[in-house]
C-alpha positions in Angstrom: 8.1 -3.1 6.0 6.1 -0.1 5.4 7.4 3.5 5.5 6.5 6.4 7.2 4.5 9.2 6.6 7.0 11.4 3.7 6.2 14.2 5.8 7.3 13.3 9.3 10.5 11.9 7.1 11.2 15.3 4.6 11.2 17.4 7.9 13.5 15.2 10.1 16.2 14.3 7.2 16.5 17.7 5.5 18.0 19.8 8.1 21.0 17.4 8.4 23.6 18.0 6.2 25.5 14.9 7.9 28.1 12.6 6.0 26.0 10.1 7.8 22.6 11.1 6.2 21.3 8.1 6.0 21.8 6.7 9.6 20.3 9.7 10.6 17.0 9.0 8.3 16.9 5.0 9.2 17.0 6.7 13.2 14.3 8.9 12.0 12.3 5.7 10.8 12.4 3.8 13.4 11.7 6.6 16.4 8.4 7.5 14.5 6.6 4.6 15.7 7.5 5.6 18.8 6.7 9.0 19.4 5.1 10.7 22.4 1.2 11.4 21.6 2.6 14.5 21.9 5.2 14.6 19.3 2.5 12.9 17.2 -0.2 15.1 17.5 2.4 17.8 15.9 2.8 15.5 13.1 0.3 14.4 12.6 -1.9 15.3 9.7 -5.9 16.0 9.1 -6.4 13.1 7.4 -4.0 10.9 9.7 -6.2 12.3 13.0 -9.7 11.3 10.9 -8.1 7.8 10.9 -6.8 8.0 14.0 -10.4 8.5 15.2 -12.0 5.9 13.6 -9.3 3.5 15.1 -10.2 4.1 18.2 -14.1 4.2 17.5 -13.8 0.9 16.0 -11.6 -0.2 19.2 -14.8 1.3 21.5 -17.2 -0.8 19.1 -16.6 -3.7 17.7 -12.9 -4.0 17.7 -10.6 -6.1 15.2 -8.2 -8.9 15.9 -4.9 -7.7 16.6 -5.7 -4.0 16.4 -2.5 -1.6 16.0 -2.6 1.8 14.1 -0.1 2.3 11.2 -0.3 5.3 9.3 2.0 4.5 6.2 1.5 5.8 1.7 2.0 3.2 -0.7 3.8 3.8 -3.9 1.4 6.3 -5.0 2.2 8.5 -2.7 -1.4 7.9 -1.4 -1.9 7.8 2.7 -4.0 5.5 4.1 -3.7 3.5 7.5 -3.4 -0.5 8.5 -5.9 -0.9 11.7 -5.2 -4.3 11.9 -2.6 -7.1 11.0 -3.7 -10.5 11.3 -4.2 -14.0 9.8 -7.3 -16.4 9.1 -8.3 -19.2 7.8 -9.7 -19.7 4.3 -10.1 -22.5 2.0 -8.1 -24.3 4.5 -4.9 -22.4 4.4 -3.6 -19.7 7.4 -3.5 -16.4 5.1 -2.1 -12.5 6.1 -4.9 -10.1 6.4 -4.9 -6.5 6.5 -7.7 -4.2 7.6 -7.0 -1.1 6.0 -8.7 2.5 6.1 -8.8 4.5 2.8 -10.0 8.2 1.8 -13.1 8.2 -0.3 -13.1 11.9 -0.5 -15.6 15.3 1.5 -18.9 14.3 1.8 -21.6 17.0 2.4 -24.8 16.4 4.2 -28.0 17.9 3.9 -27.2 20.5 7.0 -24.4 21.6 4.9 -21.4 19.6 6.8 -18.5 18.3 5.8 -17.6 15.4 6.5 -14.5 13.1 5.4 -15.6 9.5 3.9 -13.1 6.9 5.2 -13.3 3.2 3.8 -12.1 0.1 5.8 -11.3 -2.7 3.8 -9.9 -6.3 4.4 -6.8 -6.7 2.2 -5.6 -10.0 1.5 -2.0 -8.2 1.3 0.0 -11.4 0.0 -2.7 -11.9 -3.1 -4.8 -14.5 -3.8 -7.7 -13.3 -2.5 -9.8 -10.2 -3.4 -10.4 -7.2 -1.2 -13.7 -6.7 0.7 -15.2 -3.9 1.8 -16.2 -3.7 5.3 -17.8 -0.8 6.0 -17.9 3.1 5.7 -16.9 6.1 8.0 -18.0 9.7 7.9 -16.0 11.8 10.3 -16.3 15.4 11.4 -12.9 17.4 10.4 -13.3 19.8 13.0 -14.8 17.5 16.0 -13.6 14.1 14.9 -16.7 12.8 15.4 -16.9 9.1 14.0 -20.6 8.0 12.6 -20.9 4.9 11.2 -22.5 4.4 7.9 -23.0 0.3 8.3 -22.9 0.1 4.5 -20.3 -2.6 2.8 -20.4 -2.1 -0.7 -19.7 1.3 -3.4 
C-alpha cells in the first residue's frame, strides 16, 4: 500500500484534536485518491503537477499498460509518482512492474529556461530484476509543457 503525499496528510490530520485521531487520518487516506480535480489542483504540488503532465503526455503518446497516476514518497521522504502498475513476462515467470517517474533536478537551456528533468523508470518493485531507464522528460514549470528527450540512459 503506498501513502499519500505528507502534505495533503499534515494539513487534514492536524486540525483535529479528536479522541478518534486516527480514524480521522485512515478517512483522510483513503478520500485522497478520490478527490475532485478540483480539490486536487489545491493540493497538489509543483513537482506533483510536472508529473502529472507528463502522465498525461505519455497517455497522448505512446501510452503504458495499465496506466493510473499515483503520486506517493517513499521512505525518504522523496516524492516521485507510479504511472503505471502492471505485470510481464520475463525469463518465463509473470513478474510486478512499476513504471515510475523520478526528479532529476532544474535543467537550464541555452535560452536561459528552466526546465524540471523528470525520469521514468521501470521498477521491478518485488526485486529480482534491475531497474531500467526508459526515458527522460523536461517540463516547463510555468506552462507544463512536456518535451521529450528520447534518451534512456544517465
Amino acid at each position: 500500500m503506498f501513502l499519500p503525499n505528507t502534505d495533503t496528510l499534515t494539513e487534514s490530520s492536524v486540525p483535529d484534536s479528536d479522541p478518534n485521531d486516527s480514524e480521522t487520518q485512515d478517512s483522510s487516506i483513503s478520500d485522497s485518491s478520490e478527490n475532485s480535480p478540483a480539490q486536487e489542483s489545491q493540493k497538489a504540488s509543483p513537482l506533483q503537477d510536472e508529473m502529472r503532465a507528463v502522465y498525461q503526455y505519455i497517455q497522448q503518446q505512446n501510452p503504458l499498460p495499465d496506466m493510473n497516476f499515483t503520486y506517493t514518497a517513499n521512505a525518504k521522504g522523496e516524492n516521485y509518482a507510479i504511472l503505471s502498475e502492471t505485470t510481464e513476462e520475463k525469463d518465463g515467470t509473470t513478474v510486478n512492474v512499476n513504471y515510475c517517474l523520478y526528479d532529476n533536478g532544474s535543467k537550464t537551456d541555452e535560452n536561459n529556461n528552466t526546465f524540471e528533468e523528470l525520469v521514468l523508470e521501470k521498477v521491478y518493485p518485488d526485486g529480482g530484476y534491475e531497474t531500467e531507464l526508459v526515458d527522460f522528460y523536461l517540463v516547463n514549470s510555468e506552462t507544463l509543457e512536456v518535451i521529450d528527450e528520447q534518451k534512456s540512459s544517465w
